[in-house]
C-alpha positions in Angstrom: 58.6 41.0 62.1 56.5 38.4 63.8 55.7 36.0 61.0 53.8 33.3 61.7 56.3 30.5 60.2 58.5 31.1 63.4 55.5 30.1 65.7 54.9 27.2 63.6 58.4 26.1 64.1 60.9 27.0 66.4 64.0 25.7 64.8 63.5 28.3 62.0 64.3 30.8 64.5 67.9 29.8 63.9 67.1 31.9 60.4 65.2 34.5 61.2 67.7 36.8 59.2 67.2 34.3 56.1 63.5 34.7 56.3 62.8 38.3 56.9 65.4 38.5 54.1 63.0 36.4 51.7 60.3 38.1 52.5 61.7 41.5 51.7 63.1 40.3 48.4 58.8 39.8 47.4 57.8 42.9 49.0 60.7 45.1 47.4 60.0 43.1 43.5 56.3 43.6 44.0 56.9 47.2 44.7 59.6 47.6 41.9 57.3 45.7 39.3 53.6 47.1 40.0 55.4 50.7 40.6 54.3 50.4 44.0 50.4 49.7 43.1 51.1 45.9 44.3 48.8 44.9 41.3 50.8 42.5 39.8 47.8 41.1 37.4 48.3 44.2 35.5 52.0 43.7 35.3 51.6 40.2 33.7 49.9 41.2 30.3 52.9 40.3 28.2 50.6 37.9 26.2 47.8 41.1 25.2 51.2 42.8 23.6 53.3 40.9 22.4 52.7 38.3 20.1 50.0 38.8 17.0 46.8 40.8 17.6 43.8 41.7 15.5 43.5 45.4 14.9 40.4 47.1 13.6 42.2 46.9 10.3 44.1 43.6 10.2 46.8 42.2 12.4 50.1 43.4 14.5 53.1 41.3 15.7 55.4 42.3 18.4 58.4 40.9 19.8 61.4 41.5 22.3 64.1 40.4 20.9 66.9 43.4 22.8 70.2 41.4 21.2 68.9 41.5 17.8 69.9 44.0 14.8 66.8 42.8 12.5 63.8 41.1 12.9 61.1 39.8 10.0 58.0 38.5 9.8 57.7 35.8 7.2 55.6 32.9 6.3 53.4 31.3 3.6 51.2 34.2 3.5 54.6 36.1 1.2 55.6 32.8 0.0 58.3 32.7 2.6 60.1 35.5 1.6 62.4 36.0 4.9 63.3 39.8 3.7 59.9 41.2 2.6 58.6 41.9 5.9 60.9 43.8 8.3 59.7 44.6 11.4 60.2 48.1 12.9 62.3 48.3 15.8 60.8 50.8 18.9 61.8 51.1 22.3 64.0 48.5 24.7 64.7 46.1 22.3 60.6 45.8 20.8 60.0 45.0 17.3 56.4 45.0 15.4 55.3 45.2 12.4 51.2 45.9 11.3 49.8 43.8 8.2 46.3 45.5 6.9 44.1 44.7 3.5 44.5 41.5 2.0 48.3 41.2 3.3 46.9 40.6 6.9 48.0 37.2 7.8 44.7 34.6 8.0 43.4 31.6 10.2 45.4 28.5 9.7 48.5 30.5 7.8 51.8 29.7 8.9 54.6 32.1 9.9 57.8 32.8 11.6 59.8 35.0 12.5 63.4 35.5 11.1 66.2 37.0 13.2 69.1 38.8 12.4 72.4 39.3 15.1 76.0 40.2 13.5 75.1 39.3 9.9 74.0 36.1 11.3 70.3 34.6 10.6 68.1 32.4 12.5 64.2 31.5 12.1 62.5 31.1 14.9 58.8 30.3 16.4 57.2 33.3 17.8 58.0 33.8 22.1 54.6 34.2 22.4 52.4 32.3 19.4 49.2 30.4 20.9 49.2 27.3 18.7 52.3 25.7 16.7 52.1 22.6 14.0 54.3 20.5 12.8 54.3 19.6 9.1 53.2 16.0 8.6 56.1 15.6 5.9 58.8 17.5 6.5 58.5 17.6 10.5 59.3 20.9 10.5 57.4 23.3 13.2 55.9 26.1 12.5 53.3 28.8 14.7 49.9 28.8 12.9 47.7 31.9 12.8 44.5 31.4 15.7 42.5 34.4 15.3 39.3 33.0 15.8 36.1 35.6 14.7 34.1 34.9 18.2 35.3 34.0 21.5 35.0 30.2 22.8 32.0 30.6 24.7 32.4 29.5 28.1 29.4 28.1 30.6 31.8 27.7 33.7 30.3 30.7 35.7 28.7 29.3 38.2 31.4 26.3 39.0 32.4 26.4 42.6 35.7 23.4 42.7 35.5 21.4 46.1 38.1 21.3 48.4 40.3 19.4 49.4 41.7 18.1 46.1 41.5 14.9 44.7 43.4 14.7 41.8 43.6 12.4 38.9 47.4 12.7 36.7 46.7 12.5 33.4 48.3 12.4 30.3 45.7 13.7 27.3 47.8 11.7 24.4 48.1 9.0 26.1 44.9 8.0 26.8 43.6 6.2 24.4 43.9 2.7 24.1 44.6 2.4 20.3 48.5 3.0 19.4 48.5 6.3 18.7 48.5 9.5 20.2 45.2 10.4 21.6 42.8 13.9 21.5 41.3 16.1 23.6 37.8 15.8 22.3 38.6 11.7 22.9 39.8 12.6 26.6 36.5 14.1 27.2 34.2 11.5 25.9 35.8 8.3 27.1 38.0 9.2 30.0 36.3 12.4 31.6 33.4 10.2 32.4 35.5 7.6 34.1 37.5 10.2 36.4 33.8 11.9 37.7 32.7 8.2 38.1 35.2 7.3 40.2 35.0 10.5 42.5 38.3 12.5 41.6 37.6 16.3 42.1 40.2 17.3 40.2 42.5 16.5 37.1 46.3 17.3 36.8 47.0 17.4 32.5 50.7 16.4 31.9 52.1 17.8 28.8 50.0 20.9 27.9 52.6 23.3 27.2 53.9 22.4 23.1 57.3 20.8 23.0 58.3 19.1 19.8 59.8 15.6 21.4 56.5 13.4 22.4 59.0 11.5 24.6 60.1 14.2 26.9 56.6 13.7 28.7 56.0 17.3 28.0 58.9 18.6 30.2 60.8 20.2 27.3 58.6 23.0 26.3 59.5 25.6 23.6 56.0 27.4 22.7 55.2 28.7 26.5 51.3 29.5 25.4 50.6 27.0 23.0 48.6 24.2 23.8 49.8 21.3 22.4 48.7 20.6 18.3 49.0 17.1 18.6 46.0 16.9 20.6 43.8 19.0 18.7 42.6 22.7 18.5 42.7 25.4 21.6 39.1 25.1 21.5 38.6 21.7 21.9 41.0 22.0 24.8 38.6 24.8 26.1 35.6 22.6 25.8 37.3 19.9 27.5 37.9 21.9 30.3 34.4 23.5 30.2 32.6 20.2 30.3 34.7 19.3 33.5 33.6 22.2 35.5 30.5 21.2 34.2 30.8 17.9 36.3 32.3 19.6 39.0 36.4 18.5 38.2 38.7 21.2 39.0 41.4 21.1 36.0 45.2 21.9 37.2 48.0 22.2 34.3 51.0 21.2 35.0 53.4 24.3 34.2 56.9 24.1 33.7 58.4 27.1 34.5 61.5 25.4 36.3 63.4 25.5 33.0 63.2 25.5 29.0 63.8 23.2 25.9 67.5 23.8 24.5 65.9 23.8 20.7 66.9 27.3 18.6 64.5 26.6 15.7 61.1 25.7 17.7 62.1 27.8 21.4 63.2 30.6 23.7 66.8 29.5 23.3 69.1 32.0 21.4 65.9 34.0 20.0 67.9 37.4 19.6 71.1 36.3 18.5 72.4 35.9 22.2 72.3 32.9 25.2 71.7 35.3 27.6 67.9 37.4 26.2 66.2 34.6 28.6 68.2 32.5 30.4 71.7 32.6 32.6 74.3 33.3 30.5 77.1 30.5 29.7 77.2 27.4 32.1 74.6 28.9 34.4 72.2 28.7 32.0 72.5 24.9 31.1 70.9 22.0 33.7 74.4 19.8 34.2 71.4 16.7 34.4 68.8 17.5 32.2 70.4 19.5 29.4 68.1 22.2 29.2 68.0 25.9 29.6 67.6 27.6 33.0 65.5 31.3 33.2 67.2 33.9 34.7 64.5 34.8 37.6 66.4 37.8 38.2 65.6 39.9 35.2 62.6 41.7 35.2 61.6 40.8 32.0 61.6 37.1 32.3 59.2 37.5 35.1 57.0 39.7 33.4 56.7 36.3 30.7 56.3 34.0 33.2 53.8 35.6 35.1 52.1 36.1 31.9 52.0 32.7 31.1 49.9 31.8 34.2 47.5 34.4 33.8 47.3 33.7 30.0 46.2 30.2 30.8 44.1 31.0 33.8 42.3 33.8 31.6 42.2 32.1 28.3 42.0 28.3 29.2 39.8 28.8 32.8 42.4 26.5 34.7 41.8 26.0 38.1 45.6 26.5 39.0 49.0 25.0 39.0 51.2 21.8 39.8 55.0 23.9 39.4 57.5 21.1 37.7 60.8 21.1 39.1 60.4 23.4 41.9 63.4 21.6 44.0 65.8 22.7 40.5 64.7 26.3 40.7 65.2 26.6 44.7 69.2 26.1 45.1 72.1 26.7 42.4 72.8 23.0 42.2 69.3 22.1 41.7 69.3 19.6 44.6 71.3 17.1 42.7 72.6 14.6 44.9 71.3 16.7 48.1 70.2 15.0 51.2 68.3 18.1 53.1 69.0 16.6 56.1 69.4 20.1 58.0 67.9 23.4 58.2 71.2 24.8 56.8 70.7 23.3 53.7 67.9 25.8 53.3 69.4 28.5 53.8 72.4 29.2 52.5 74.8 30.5 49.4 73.6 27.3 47.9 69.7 28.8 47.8 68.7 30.6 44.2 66.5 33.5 46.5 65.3 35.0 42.6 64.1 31.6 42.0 62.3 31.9 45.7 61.1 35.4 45.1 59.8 34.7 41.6 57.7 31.9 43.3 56.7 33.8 45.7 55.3 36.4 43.0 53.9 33.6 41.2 51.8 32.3 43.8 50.6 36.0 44.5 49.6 36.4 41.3 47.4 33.6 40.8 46.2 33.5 43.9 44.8 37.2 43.6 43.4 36.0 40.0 41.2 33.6 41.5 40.5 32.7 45.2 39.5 29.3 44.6 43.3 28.7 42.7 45.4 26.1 43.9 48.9 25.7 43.6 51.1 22.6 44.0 54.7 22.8 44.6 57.1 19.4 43.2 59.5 20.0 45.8 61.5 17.5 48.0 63.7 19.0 49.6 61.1 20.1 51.7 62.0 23.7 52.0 60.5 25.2 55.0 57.4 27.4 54.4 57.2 26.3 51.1 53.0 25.9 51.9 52.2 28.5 54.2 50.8 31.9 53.0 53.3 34.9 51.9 51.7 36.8 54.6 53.2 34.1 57.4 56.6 34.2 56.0 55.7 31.4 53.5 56.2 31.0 49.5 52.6 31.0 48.9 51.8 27.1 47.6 48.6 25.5 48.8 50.4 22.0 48.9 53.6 19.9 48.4 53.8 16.8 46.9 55.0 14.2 49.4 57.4 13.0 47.0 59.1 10.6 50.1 55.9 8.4 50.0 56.2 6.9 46.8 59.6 6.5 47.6 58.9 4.6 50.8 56.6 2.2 48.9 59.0 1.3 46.3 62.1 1.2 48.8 60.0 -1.4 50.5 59.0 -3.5 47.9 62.3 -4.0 46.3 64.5 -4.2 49.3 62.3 -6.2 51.9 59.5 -8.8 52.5 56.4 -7.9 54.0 56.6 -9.4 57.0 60.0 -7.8 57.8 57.9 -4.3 57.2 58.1 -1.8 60.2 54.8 -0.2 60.5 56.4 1.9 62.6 58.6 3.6 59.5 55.2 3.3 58.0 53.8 5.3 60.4 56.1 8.4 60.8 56.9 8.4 56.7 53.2 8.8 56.0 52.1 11.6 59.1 55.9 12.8 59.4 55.0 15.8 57.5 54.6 19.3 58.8 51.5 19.6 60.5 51.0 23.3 59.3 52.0 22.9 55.6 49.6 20.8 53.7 51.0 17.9 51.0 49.5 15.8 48.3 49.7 12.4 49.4 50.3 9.4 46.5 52.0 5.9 46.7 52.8 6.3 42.6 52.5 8.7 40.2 53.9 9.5 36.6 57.5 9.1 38.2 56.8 6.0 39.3 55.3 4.0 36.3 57.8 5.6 33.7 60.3 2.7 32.1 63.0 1.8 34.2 60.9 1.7 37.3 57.7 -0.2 37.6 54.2 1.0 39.0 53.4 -1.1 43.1 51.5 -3.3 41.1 54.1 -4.8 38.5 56.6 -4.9 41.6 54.0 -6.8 43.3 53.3 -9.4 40.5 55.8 -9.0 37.7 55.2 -11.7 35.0 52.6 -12.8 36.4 50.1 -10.1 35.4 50.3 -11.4 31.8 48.4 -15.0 32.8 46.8 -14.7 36.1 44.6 -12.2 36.4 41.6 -14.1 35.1 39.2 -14.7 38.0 39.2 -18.1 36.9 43.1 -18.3 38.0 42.8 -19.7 41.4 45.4 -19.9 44.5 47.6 -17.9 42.8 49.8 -16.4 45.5 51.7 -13.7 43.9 48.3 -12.3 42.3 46.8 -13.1 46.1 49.2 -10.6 47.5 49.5 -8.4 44.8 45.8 -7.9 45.4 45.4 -7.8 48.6 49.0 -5.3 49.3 48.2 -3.0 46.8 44.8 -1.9 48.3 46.4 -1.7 51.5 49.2 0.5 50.7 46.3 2.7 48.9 44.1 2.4 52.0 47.3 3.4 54.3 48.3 6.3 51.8 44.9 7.6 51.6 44.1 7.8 54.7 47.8 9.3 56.4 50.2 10.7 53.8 48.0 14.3 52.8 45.7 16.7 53.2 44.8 15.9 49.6 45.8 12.9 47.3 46.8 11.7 43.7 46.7 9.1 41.5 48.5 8.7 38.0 45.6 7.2 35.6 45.3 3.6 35.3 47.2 2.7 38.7 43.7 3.0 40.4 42.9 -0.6 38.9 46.5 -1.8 38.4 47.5 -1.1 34.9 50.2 -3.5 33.7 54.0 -2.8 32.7 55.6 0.8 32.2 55.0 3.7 30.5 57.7 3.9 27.6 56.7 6.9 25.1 57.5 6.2 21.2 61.6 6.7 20.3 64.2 5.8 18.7 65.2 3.0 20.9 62.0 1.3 21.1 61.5 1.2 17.0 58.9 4.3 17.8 56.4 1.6 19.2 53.4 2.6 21.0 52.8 -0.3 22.8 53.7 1.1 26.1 52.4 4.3 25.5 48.6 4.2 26.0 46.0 3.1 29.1 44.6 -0.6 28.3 41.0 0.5 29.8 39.2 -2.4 28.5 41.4 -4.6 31.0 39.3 -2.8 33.9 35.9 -2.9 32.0 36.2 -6.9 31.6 34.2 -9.1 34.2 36.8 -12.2 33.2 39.8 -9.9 34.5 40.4 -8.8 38.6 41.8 -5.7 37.3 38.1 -4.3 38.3 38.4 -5.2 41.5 40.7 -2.8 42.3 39.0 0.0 40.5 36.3 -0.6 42.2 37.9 -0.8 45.7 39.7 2.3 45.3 36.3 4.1 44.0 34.9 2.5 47.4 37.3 4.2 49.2 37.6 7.9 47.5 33.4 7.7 48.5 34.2 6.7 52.1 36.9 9.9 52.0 34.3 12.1 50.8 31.4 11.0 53.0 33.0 11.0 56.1 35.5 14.3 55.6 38.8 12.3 55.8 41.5 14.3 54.1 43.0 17.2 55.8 42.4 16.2 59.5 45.3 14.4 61.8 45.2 10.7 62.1 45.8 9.7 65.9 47.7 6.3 66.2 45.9 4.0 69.0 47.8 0.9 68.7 51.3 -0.4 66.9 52.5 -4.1 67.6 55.4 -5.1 64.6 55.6 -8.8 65.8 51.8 -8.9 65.0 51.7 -6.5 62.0 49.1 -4.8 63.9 48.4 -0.7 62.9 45.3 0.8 64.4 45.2 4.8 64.0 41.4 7.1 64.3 40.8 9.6 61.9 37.6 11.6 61.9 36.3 8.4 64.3 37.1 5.8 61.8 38.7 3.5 63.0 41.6 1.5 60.7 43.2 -1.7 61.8 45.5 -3.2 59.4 47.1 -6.6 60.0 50.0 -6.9 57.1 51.2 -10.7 58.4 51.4 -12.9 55.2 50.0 -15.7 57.1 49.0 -14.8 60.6 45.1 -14.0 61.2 43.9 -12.8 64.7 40.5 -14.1 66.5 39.5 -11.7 69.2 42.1 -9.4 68.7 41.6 -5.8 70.7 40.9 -2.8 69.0 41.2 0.6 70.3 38.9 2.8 70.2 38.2 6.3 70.5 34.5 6.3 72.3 32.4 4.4 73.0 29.2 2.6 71.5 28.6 0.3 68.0 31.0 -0.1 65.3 30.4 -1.2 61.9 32.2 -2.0 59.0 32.8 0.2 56.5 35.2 -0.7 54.4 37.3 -3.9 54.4 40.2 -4.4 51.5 39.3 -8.3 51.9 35.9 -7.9 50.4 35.0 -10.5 47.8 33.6 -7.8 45.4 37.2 -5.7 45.4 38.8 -9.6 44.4 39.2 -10.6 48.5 38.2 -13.8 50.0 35.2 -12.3 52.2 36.9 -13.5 55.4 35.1 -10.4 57.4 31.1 -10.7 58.1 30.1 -7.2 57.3 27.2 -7.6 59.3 28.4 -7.7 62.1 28.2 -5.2 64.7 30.8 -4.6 67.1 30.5 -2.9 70.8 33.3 -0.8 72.4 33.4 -0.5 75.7 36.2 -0.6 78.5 37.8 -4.1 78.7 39.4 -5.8 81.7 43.2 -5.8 81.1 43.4 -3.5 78.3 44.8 -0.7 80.7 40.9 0.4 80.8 40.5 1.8 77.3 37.6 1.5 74.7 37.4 -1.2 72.5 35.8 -4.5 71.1 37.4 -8.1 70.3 37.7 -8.4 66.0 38.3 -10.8 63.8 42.1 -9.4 61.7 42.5 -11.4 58.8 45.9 -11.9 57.2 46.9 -9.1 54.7 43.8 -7.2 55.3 42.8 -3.3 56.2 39.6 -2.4 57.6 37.8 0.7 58.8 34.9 0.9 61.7 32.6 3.5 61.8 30.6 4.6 64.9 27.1 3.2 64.4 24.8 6.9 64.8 21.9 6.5 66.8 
């Protein structure tokens, strides 16, 4: 078939076979799933079944537990009497039970479920409960009863999410400045505000899905549609998310489908007795790096729970869509560890988990036929082919990939060379080397980036110096000079080339000091380095607002003149100079990166022309610069003698400085 991925790129010609193979693989589990209706929204309902219900006479609970010999429901409702209760076994391995009268479990009761397999007992959380606690004393976990009399009501009808994204990572526990874990309702008073502010579109929430070890950043789930207790209540999680479509911020929840917390007690693992009810069976089912579990995409009833879990938090949360965790782990059998992907076979081969691909594949379907306006991220770097083109071309059905090699170049750079040795060539191809007809997220740091052991651009930039000199009364301080002045060039650069949408993790926008370290064991449970100082960007004695405000300067200037999601056209590269000049959308951006070397009446390229302007310039005294650019200013482009008869004017290209030109309209 004449799928468009082959027109996009000839090479994958070479796997045609590979592809039409993929695709067939959806078509055929669509068919086999939806009982060839193709309505796979009413396949994923797992979470209006299973799980505990309201009847018109109290409550049922159902579970599939297909290992297990027993199953009871039991809780402080009987005093936590684990053989009071026994469930009723029915048909392919479902258990339920129905509670009426005054033995009808109750908002804010606790229960559990005990399991029995060869005369062997284990309690476990419910597969499906919607809001888990831990006991303040004894830190033991159990799934609370959230029965609520009237539905949340929402007020998001009319919200219409812009395009293309700009996203803001967050973390809601970690957002408060005090040492502590933070709330929801705190999220949206203090930091909500702050994000609309500074003209994100849309926010990314780390850590949703509940998992019992704060530390794990959230990638350990065990409760698949509970949203995290330690937060606050489901509702307050609903309002939070109501009040950002209010203010126009799309809100993304980072899903982790990729693979599972190895807990018995609190998770998935070992619910009926056996290793195999959910995940691969034996070493197969165990991540050789992470030491987690690892779904079986191949059974049909592990997809019927996973696609549930979207559409439960599309339908009963109103996210906007998905960033997929670990999507490089789920795509090949050894979970890219140690891979280069430095060929097309490398795709494509006995090494490639297709179930994995095809599940993807269904996932994308599905929520993309649950909302239109749904986006979908993919954390991939291998960089699978197709990954972001639609399942109709031959693609998996993402909107975007994270350009995960950008951060990497970044950091590379910083700790192996000095500025001036940069190529801005490298620069150049890493940022717009992606494929032209797959859209990525672009970002120069994220989560990854700032988590201890690494250190966010701006601590590689400055280091120990970020402790004394970033008063505005520390003068001539040349580490804090470049610090400055690189970090809202590498933005500028990354902005403006690396996506056709971008991301920043909160609190980089204005340089937020040192690591993120959560609470544990080895830190004495400290908080310190577990929280967002935002005062240090509110104070006027600090220069940590200059780069807030810079890099809200520069999200305005993407939004105003259309900048993300169009090709950036290099006009001009020389490395002894540190010279870059590229167009985008007629902007015109000329970065000099020499430590020391400014320009008088340098040439700039550019595209037609008439009067430029400046825009934007990273040197500006009000984002902490020196002011060596005169705004005012207005330059003329027009064809100069010796400059092989192209458009341009004679500028003024400070040291360490970006700016962007913008054609004067009459």
């Amino acid at each position: 078939m004449a799928y468009k991925i082959f027109a996009y790129d000839s090479l994958l010609n070479s796997y045609r076979d590979d592809i039409e193979r993929r695709m067939e693989s959806f078509v055929e589990k669509l068919d086999e799933l939806t009982e060839g209706s193709g309505k796979l929204s009413d396949f994923a309902n797992g979470h209006k079944y299973f799980g505990l219900h309201r009847t018109r006479d109290g409550v049922i609970y159902r579970e599939w537990a297909p290992g297990a010999d027993e199953l009871h429901l039991f809780g402080d409702f009987n005093g936590w009497n684990g053989l009071s209760h026994p469930m009723q076994r029915r048909e392919n391995g479902v258990f339920e039970i129905e509670l009426t009268g005054d033995e009808a479990l109750k908002n804010g009761q606790k229960y559990k479920v005990l399991v029995t397999k060869d005369g062997h007992t284990e309690e476990h959380i419910p597969t499906y409960a919607d809001y888990v606690v831990q006991d303040p004393v004894t830190y033991i976990w159990s799934a609370e009863v959230n029965l609520p009399e009237e539905p949340f009501e929402w007020h998001d009808q009319d919200f219409n999410p812009t395009l293309p994204p700009v996203i803001y990572e967050c973390h809601i526990g970690m957002a408060t400045e005090e040492y502590r874990v933070g709330t929801y309702r705190e999220f949206e008073e203090n930091v909500l505000p702050r994000i609309v502010a500074d003209g994100y579109n849309t926010i990314q929430v780390m850590a949703i899905q509940e998992h019992p070890y704060y530390a794990s950043f959230g990638y350990q789930v065990t409760n698949f549609f509970a949203a995290s207790s330690r937060y606050g209540r489901p509702e307050e999680l609903k309002h939070l998310i109501d009040t950002a479509h209010a203010n126009g911020i799309r809100v993304l929840l980072d899903v982790v489908h990729s693979h599972a917390c190895p807990n018995v007690r609190e998770g998935l693992n070992h619910f009926d007795g056996t290793d195999y009810q959910f995940f691969h069976e034996g070493a197969l089912g165990n991540h050789p790096a992470w030491g987690t579990k690892l779904f079986n995409y191949g059974k049909n009833e592990v997809l019927h729970f996973l696609l549930s879990n979207l559409k439960y938090w599309m339908e009963e949360y109103h996210f906007d869509g998905f960033r997929f965790d670990g999507v490089t782990s789920m795509l090949y059998h050894n979970h890219g560890l140690g891979e280069s992907f430095d060929n097309y076979d490398k795709y494509f081969s006995m090494n490639t988990d297709t179930e994995a691909v095809t599940y993807l594949m269904l996932a994308n379907h599905l929520v993309h036929s649950l909302s239109g306006k749904a986006v979908t991220i993919a954390e991939d770097m291998s960089g699978m082919p197709g990954m972001c083109l639609p399942i109709n071309d031959g693609g998996i059905g993402f909107d975007y990939r994270l350009s995960m090699g950008v951060p990497d170049l970044w950091i590379r750079l910083l700790k192996e060379s000095r500025d001036e040795d940069w190529s801005l060539w490298q620069i150049w191809y890493e940022l717009t080397g992606h494929r032209s007809h797959e859209k990525v997220i672009g970002y120069c740091e994220s989560h990854d980036q700032a988590l201890v052991g690494d250190k966010t651009i701006m601590f590689w930039l400055c280091d120990q110096e970020m402790y004394w000199s970033m008063g505005r009364n520390c003068k001539n301080n040349l580490i804090i000079d470049r610090g400055m002045a690189l970090h809202k060039i590498i933005r500028l650069l990354t902005y403006s080339l690396a996506g056709s949408g971008y991301l920043n993790f909160m609190g980089n926008e204005f340089g937020h000091p040192e690591w993120i370290d959560f609470p544990r064991e080895g830190n004495g449970w400290s908080y310190h380095y577990c929280r967002r100082q935002w005062s240090l960007a509110d104070r006027t004695d600090l220069r940590y607002s200059y780069l807030g405000d810079f890099d809200k300067a520069m999200l305005k200037l993407g939004k105003d003149d259309d900048l993300l999601g169009h090709d950036a056209h290099n006009l001009y590269v020389h490395e002894g100079d540190k010279i870059l000049i590229y167009e985008k959308q007629g902007d015109v951006f000329a970065f000099n990166i020499h430590p020391t070397q400014s320009f008088t009446g340098y040439f700039v390229p550019t595209p037609e022309k008439g009067d430029y302007e400046v825009v934007l310039c990273t040197d500006d005294k009000e984002f902490g610069g020196y002011g060596r650019v005169d705004k005012s200013v207005v330059y003329h482009s027009e064809v100069l003698p010796g400059d092989d008869d192209r458009n341009g004017f004679l500028a003024y290209l400070p040291s360490r400085c970006g700016i962007v030109y913008r054609k004067v309209k009459k």
